[in-house]
C-alpha positions, -999 to 999 in steps of 0.1 A, spaced: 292 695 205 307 697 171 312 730 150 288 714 127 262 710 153 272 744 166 267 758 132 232 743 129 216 749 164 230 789 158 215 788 124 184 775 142 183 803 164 185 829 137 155 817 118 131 797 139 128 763 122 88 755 118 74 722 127 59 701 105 26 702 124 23 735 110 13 715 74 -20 694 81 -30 686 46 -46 658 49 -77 657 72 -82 627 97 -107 606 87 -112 568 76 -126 549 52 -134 512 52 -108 492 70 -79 525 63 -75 552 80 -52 587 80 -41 599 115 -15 621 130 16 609 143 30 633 165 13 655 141 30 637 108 -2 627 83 3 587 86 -24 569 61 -26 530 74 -40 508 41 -53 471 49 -65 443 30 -68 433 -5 -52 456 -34 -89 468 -40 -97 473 -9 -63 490 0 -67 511 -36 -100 523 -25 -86 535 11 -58 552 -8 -81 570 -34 -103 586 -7 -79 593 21 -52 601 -1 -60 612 -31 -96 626 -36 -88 645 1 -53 660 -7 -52 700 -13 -55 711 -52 -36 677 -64 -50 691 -100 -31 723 -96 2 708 -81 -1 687 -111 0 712 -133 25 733 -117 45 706 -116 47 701 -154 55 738 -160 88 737 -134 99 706 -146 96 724 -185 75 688 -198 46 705 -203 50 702 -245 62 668 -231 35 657 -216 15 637 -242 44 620 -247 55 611 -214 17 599 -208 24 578 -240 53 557 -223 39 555 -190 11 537 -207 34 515 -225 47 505 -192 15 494 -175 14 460 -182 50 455 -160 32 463 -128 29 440 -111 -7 425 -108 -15 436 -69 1 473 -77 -25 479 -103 -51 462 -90 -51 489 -61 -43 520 -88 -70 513 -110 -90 508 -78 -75 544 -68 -83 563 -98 -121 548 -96 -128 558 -59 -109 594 -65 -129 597 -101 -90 605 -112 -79 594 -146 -58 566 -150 -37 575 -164 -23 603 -142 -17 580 -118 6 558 -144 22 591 -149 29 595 -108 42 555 -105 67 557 -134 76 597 -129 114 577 -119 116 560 -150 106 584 -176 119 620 -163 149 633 -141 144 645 -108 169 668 -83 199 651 -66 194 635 -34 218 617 -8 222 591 14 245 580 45 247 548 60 264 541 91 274 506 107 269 494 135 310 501 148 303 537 138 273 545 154 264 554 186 230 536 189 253 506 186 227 498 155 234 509 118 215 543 110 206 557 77 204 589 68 187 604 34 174 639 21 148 635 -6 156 668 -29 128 673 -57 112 706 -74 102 724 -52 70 731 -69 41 752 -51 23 731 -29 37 699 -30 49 706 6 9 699 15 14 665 3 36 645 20 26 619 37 36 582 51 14 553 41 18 525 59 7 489 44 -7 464 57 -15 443 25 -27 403 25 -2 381 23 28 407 22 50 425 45 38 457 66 59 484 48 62 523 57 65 544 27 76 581 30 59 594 -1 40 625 -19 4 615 -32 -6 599 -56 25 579 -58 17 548 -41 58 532 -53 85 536 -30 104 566 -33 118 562 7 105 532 31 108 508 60 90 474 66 80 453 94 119 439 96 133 470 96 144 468 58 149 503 46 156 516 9 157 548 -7 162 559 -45 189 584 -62 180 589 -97 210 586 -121 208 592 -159 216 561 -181 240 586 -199 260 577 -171 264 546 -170 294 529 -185 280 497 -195 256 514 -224 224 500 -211 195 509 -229 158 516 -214 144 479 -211 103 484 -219 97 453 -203 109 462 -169 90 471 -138 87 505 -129 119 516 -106 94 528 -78 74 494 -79 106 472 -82 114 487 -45 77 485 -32 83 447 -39 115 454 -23 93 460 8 67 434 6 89 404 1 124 407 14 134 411 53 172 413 43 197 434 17 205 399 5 171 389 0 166 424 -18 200 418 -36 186 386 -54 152 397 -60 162 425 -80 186 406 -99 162 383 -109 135 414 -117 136 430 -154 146 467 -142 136 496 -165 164 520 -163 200 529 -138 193 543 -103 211 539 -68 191 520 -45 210 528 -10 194 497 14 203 488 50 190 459 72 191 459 109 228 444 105 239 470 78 237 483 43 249 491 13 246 512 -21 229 490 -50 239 506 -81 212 493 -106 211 495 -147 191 473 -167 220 449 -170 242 454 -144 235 453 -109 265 463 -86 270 466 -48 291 491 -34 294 481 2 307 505 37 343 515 41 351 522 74 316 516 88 297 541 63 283 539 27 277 575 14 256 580 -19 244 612 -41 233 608 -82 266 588 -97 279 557 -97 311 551 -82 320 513 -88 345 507 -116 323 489 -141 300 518 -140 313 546 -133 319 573 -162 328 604 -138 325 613 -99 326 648 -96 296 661 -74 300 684 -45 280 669 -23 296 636 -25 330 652 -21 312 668 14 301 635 27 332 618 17 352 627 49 329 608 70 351 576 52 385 585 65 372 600 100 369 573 131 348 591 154 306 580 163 279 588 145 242 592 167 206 604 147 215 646 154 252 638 142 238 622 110 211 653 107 239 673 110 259 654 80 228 660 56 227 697 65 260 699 52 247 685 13 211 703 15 199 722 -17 183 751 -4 142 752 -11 150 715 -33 151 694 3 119 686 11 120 659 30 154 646 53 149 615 75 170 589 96 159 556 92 170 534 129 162 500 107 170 475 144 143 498 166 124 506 129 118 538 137 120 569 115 130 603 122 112 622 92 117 663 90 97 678 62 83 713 46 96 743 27 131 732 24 160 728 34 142 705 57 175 698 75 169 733 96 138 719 107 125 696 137 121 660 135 94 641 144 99 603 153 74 581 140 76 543 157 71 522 127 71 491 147 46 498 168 25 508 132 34 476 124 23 456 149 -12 472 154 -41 447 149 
């Protein structure tokens, strides 16, 4: 056992880590073809069908039955200081609407109807990426010569604010859409994009938000690109490889710079995305680690960040890395109460490893969801 593993099984023992079937938010209950269950007591919302259709299942299940979504709304604003922002922000998400792509709004609009929500908080929730800054989060993907599985792993803590409430919300929706891939999202209602996700080939992406001040090639926001969260849902319905992802997004008008860290069940990679400039920063030594910078030369304007720095051992070291070892690695760049969700994506079994709650939800159990088996189910 390492000292790291030592340090976190002690720590675990000194103040009990609580389970996320502790949190049921969400109750069980269906509506038209959809339906939200527990997973090994994780709230899992299955969607199928048309956008409509799916939009209707979302609004009822997901939205109109979530705890106080009003309230966390509100608190949300006040944390995030965008509350004299606000008109504003709703202004530009507006302005972005008619980049969704046609099946994505077709199942918001449908949404907002069913859950008698406004519109137009739900445009606010789908381009939150795009038009604000969130926390720092970070990512670790292992190869296949690294890990013990003998499959590549990946590794990611989502950090965000860690507003009142919002730990009710979490959920995974899993999509089952006509003519498009099954897809896994790991999400917070009502955002219905792809903040963290899976699909039925075990392609799995997550986002780190990056200022464009940070980019070196001076990109500016592009109005006419799709929403970052959206761009990666399409990600998810279309592409079974990084490749595949790799030219889709080329070819997609992208709003503003993020990472996109992506592996396939042969390995991954960290896209590092502007609205001109899409560059891949592939493993060294069998791992790929990413936090909120960009670290390839034609982009990178500075890479000082601690948590980086933490994770970049993991490039030099030779030794395997299993699911708990890789646990034990995003314990190490936690942010306290900010990490609300960690996970380990295993993209060749497609199966997800999802701890969640009060952070940091690195000090608390994991529960494994089989995706495939989701996936698969008439």
């Amino acid at each position: 056992m390492t000292n790291r593993l030592i340090a976190v099984v002690l720590a675990c023992l000194v103040v009990p880590a609580v389970r996320a079937d502790e949190i049921k938010s969400f109750p069980a209950a269906k509506h038209g073809s959809g339906e939200l269950r527990y997973v090994d007591n994780v709230p899992v919302l299955i969607l199928k069908g048309k956008p409509a259709e799916m939009g209707e299942q979302f609004g009822v299940l997901a939205i109109r039955n979530a705890p106080d979504l009003p309230g966390l709304h509100d608190r949300f604003l006040k944390d995030a200081n965008q509350e004299a922002a606000y008109p504003f922000i709703l202004a530009m998400a507006q302005r972005l609407k008619p980049n969704f792509p046609p099946n994505h709004l077709a199942e918001m609009e449908a949404a907002a109807r069913t859950a008698d929500r406004q519109e137009k908080l739900l445009l606010f929730a789908n381009t939150v990426a795009d038009l604000s800054s969130g926390m720092g989060c970070s990512t670790v993907v292992v190869e296949k010569g690294r890990s013990k599985t003998g499959s590549p792993l990946f590794g990611r803590n989502f950090d965000w604010l860690p507003t009142k409430g919002i730990t009710e919300h979490p959920l995974v929706v899993v999509y089952k859409g006509e003519g498009k891939r099954a897809f896994a999202a790991v999400t917070v209602s009502p955002i219905e994009g792809v903040i963290s996700g899976m699909n039925d080939a075990g392609l799995s992406v997550t986002i780190n938000e990056i200022s464009l001040r940070q980019s070196k090639d001076r990109a500016s926001f592009n109005w006419k690109g799709t929403p970052l969260l959206l761009s990666f849902r399409r990600v998810l319905e279309e592409c079974g490889t990084v490749a595949e992802a790799e030219k889709l997004l080329r070819e997609m008008q992208r709003t503003t710079s993020c990472c996109l860290t992506i592996c396939d069940k042969q390995g991954g990679a960290v896209f590092e995305i502007t609205p001109k400039s899409l560059e891949v920063r592939p493993p060294e030594n069998g791992v790929c680690c990413c936090t909120n910078h960009f670290r390839t030369d034609a982009l990178c304007v500075g890479k000082k960040c601690w948590r980086f720095d933490t994770l970049a051992p993991l490039y030099t070291a030779g030794e395997k890395l299993g699911v708990d070892d890789v646990f034990v690695r995003l314990d190490d760049v936690h942010q306290g109460k900010a990490t609300l969700q960690s996970m380990v994506f295993e993209p060749a079994a497609r199966v997800l490893h999802l701890a969640y709650g009060e952070g940091p939800a690195t000090r608390r159990d994991p529960h494994r969801l089989d995706l495939g088996k989701l996936f698969d189910e008439k």
